[in-house]
N, C-alpha and C positions, 0 to 999 in steps of 0.2 A: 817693617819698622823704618822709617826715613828719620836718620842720622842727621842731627845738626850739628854746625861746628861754629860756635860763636868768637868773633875778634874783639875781643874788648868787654871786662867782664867788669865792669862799675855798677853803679847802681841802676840804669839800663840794663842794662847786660841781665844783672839778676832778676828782675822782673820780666826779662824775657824767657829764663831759663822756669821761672811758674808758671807763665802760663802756658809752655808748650806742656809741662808736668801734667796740665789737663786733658790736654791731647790726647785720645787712642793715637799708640801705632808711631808714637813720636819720641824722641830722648834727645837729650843734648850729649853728645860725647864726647866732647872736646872744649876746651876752654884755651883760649892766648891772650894773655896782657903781661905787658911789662911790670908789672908791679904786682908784687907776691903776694900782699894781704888778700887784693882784690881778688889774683888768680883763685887764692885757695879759698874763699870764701866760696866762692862763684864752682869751686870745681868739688866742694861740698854741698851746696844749694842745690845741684845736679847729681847728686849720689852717686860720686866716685868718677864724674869724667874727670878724663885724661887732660893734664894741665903742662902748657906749653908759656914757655916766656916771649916766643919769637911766633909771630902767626903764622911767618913763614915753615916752621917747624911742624906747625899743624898741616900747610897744604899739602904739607910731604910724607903727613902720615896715611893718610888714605881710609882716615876713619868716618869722614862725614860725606853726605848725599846732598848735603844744602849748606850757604854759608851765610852766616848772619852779622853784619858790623855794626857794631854800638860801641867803636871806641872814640875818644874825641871828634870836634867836627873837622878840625884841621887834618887830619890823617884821614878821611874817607876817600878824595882823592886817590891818594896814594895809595890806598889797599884794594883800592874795585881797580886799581887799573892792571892788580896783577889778579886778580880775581877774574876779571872777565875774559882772560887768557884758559881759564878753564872752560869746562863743557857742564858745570852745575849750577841749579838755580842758586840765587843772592838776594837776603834780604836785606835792605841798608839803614838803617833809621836816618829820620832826618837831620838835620839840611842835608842835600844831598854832595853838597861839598859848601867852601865857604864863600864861591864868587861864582858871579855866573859865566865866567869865561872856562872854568875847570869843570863846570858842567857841560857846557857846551865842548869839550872833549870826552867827557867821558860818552855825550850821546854820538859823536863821529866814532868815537871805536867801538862800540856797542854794536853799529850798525849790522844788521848779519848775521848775530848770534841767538842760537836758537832756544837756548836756555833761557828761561825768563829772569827781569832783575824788575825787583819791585823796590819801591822806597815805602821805608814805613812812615805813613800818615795816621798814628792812633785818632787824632779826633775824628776824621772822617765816621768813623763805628762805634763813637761814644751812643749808645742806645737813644738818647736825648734828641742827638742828632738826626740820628736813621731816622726815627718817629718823624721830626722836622721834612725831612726830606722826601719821606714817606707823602706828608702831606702836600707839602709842594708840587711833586710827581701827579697828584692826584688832583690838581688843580684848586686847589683850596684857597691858597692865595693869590691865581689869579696870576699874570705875568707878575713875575718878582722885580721891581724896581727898586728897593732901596733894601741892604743888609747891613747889619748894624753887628758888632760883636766888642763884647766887655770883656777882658776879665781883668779882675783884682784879688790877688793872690799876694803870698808870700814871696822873700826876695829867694833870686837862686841858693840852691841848696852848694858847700863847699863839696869840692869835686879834688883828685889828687893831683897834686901839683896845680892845685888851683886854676884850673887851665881854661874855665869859665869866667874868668875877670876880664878879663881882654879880650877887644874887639878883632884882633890878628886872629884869633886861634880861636871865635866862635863863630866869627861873620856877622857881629852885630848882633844887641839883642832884637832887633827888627825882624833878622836872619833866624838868627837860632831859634829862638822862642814863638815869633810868628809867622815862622813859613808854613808852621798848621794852620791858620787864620785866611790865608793870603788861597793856600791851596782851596779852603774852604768856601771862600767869593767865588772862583773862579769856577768850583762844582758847582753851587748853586746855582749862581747867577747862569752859566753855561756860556760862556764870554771872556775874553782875552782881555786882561788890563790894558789901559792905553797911556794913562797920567798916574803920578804920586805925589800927593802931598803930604810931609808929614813936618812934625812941632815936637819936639823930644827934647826930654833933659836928665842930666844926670845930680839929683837932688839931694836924695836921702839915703838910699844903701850905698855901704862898702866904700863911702869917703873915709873912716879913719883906716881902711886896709891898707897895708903895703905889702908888695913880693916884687923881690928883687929890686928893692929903692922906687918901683914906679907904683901909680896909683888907678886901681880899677878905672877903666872908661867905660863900661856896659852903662849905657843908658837906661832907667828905672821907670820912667814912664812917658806916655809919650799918646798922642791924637794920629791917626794918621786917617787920610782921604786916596781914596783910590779909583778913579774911572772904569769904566767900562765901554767896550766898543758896541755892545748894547744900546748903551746909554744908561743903564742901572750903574749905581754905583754904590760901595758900599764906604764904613768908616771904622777903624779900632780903636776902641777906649783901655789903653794901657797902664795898669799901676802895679808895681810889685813891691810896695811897702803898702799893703792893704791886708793885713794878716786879719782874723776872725769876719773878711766878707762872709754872707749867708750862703751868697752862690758865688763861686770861684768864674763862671762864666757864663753868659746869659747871650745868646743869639737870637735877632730879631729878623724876620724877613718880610716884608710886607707889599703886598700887591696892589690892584684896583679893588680885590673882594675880601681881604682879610690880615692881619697881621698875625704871623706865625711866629713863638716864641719855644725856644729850649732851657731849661736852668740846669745847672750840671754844677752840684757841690764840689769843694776839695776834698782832698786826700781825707781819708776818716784818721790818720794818724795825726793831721794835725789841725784838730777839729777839738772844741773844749771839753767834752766826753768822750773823744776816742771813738765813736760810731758812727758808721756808713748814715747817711741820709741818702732821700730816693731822691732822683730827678725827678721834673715836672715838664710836660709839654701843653702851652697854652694856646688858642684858636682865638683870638679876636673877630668875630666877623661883623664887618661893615653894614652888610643889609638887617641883619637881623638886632645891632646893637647888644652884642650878649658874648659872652665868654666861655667856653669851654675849656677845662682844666683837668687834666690826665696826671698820675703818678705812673712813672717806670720804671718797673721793675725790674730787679739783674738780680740772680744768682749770687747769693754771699760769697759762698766760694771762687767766683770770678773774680769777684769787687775786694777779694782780699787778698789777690794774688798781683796788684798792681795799687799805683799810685792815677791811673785813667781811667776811672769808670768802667772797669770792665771793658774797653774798647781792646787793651793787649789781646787779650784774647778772643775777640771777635775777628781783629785782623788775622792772627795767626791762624785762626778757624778758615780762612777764604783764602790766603796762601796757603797752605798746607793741600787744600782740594785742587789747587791748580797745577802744586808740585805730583801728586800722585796721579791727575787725569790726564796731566801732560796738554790740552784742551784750554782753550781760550787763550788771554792775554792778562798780561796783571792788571789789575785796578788802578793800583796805581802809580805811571809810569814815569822813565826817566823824562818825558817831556813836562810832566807834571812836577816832578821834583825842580828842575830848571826853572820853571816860572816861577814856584815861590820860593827859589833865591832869589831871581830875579827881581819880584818886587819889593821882597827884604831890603836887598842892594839899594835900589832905586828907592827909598822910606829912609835907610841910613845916610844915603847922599843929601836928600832935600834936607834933612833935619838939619844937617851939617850945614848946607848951603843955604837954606829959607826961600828955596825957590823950588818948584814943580819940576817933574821931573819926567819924561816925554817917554814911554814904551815902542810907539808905532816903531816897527820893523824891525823889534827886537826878538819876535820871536823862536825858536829854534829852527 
């Protein structure tokens, strides 16, 4: 049984405690959050772990084999850096801290450690995706020069202590929201961003909100253009006051032979009937002028035990093999995590500034 011990039990937190539920051979046994409703929900959602207020409290209990952080973005940081002082694996959700200067410390003290730290990228193994990737790998589109990714979704969901309205304490919605996206260019295309441009505003959510006399700055929607040293480059279509879109996100990739598409609905919870829709993977291919169009399938009970398509638990299915065979290296790493803060970072600058924003020898 490999023992997890989760830091931060919100409504991440708990969707991570179902789908390890799915898991052979897996429990959560420990829960930490400062905030009691959260703990005890989360330390019932896991049928009876032990619930701590201080996570330091947990690393001194000696109940867990793995540690998982899903508490705000601002505290990652600060919690992997006593974390990686141990000898166990770590899985971190993303962003992987909220700047890329704090990443770029945590990958110099990492250096060395034998234990693996993965950052969790749920979209990477949204099924929709894999399919996508699947065919890409398989040459179907042909060099990928141009990716394209939508999504039009609902605005953030409130969070305790509201800790999601401000740009301090998520890293930008650029950061927080699209460092799955940014991660996502950089898999596919197989290339280091070089340029950012992005066009953002803060329009329609959470202007009548106050906390603490100041007024949300997360930006709501927004265009962004990102190079590649390729020379592929892709673009993101941002809107989060687009409640009842059809597809929550739609990924295009398109080569010399074919244009490859993913559609990946939202949450079924907050869907006009309350049920799951299936994803779709579409094939455009150029020689032949014709379309090929796939439905994919997931397991209800995956697709009900998150708000990602079943990707939770796909990831946790590929970590989990890597903590028990001790064999390979994570998927996906802290140098991965870094870049897409990094071009978060560098997406919230232009926006703010209206100029381009240069990567070369930014790398880690």
């Amino acid at each position: 049984m490999i023992r997890y011990g989760l830091i931060g039990a919100g409504m991440m937190g708990q969707e991570h405690i179902r789908n390890i539920a799915l898991l052979d051979g897996a429990s959560v046994t420990a829960v930490a959050d400062p905030d009691e409703g959260m703990r005890c929900r989360a330390a019932e959602v896991a049928h009876g772990a032990r619930a701590f207020s201080d996570y330091a409290e947990l690393l001194g209990s000696d109940l867990c084999d793995v540690y998982l952080v899903a508490a705000p973005n601002d505290l990652h940081a600060g919690i992997l850096q006593k974390l990686l002082a141990t000898d166990k694996p770590i899985l971190v959700e993303k962003p992987l801290a909220t700047t890329s200067a704090d990443c770029r410390d945590l990958l110099n003290m990492a250096r060395g450690r034998n234990a693996p730290i993965w950052v969790a990228m749920e979209y990477r193994y949204m099924p929709p995706l894999q399919r996508l990737m699947q065919a890409i790998d398989q040459g179907a589109a042909g060099t990928p020069r141009m990716m394209s990714i939508r999504e039009h979704r609902f605005p953030f969901l409130p969070k305790v202590a509201d800790w999601n309205r401000f740009n301090t304490r998520t890293g930008g919605t650029l950061t927080e929201k699209c460092c799955h996206f940014w991660d996502l260019m950089r898999l596919v295309l197989k290339s280091d961003p070089v340029r950012v441009y992005a066009s953002a505003g803060v329009d329609v959510n959470h202007r009548d909100e106050r906390y603490f006399g100041k007024v949300p700055d997360i930006v709501d929607n927004a265009y962004v253009i990102v190079d590649f040293a390729s020379g592929a480059r892709g673009m993101l279509d941002l809107c989060m006051f687009a409640e009842g879109s059809y597809w929550q996100e739609t990924v295009a990739v398109t080569g010399e032979k074919a244009r490859l598409e993913a559609f990946v609905p939202g949450p079924a919870r907050f869907a006009p009937d309350g049920q799951e829709r299936k994803s779709e993977f579409v094939m455009s291919l150029r020689a032949l002028k014709e379309e090929v169009r796939e439905e994919i399938h997931v397991d209800e009970k995956i697709l009900n035990a998150g708000d990602h398509h079943g990707s939770t638990y796909f990831q946790h299915e590929r970590f989990l093999k890597l903590v028990r065979t001790g064999r390979g290296a994570p998927e996906i790493t802290l140098e991965d995590g870094y870049w897409s803060v990094l071009v978060g970072e560098a997406a919230e600058e232009s926006a703010r500034s209206g100029q381009a924003i240069d990567l070369r020898g930014k790398g880690p």
